[in-house]
C-alpha positions in Angstrom: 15.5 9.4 1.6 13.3 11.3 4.2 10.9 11.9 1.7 10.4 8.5 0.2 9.8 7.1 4.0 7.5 10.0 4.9 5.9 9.0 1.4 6.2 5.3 2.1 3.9 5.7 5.3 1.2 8.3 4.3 0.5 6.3 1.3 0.5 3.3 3.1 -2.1 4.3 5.3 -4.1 5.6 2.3 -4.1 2.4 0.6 -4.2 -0.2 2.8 -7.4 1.7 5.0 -9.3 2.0 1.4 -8.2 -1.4 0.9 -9.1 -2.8 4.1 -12.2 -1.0 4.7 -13.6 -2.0 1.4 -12.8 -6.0 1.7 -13.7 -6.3 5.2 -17.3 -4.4 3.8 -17.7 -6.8 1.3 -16.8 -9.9 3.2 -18.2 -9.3 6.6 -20.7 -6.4 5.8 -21.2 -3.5 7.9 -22.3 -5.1 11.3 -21.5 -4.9 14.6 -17.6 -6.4 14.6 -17.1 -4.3 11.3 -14.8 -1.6 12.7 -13.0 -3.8 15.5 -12.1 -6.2 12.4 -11.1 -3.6 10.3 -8.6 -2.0 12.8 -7.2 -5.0 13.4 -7.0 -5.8 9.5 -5.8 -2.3 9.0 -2.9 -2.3 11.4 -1.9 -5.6 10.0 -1.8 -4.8 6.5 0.3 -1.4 7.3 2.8 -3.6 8.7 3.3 -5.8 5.7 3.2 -3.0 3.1 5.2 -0.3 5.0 8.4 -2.9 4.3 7.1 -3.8 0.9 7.0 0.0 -0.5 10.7 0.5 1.1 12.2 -2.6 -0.3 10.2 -3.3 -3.6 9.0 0.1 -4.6 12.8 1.4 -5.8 13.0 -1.7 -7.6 9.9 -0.9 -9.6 10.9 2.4 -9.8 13.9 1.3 -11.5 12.3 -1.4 -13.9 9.9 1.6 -14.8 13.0 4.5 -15.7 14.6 1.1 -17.2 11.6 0.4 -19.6 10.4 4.0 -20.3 14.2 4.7 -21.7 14.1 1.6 -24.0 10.9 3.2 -25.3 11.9 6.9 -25.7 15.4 5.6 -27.6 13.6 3.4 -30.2 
């Protein structure tokens, strides 16, 4: 379980900065607000997806080992 939270919150912060960083870019552009908005985005979307990977990702992980057995028994 330690290992899927340590997991959980490295790749969270992987994702959602690429994420963030590259929609605030394209939306805003690079100006002078570009980095105080894209903390604040940041930080925001690591709080939403921190819970998401805990709660959803098993379930995917499941539907995933579910749907990859179905295929390797036909």
């Amino acid at each position: 379980m330690k290992n899927k939270i340590v997991f959980a919150l490295i790749m969270g912060i992987v994702t959602t900065g690429i994420i963030s960083f590259t929609l605030i870019l394209v939306n805003i552009g690079f100006n002078e607000n570009f980095f105080k908005v894209w903390l604040l985005s940041w930080g925001m979307a690591y709080l939403v997806v921190i819970p998401a990977i805990l709660i959803i990702g098993p379930r995917i992980q499941s539907m995933v080992d579910e749907l990859l057995r179905k295929k390797t028994n036909i």
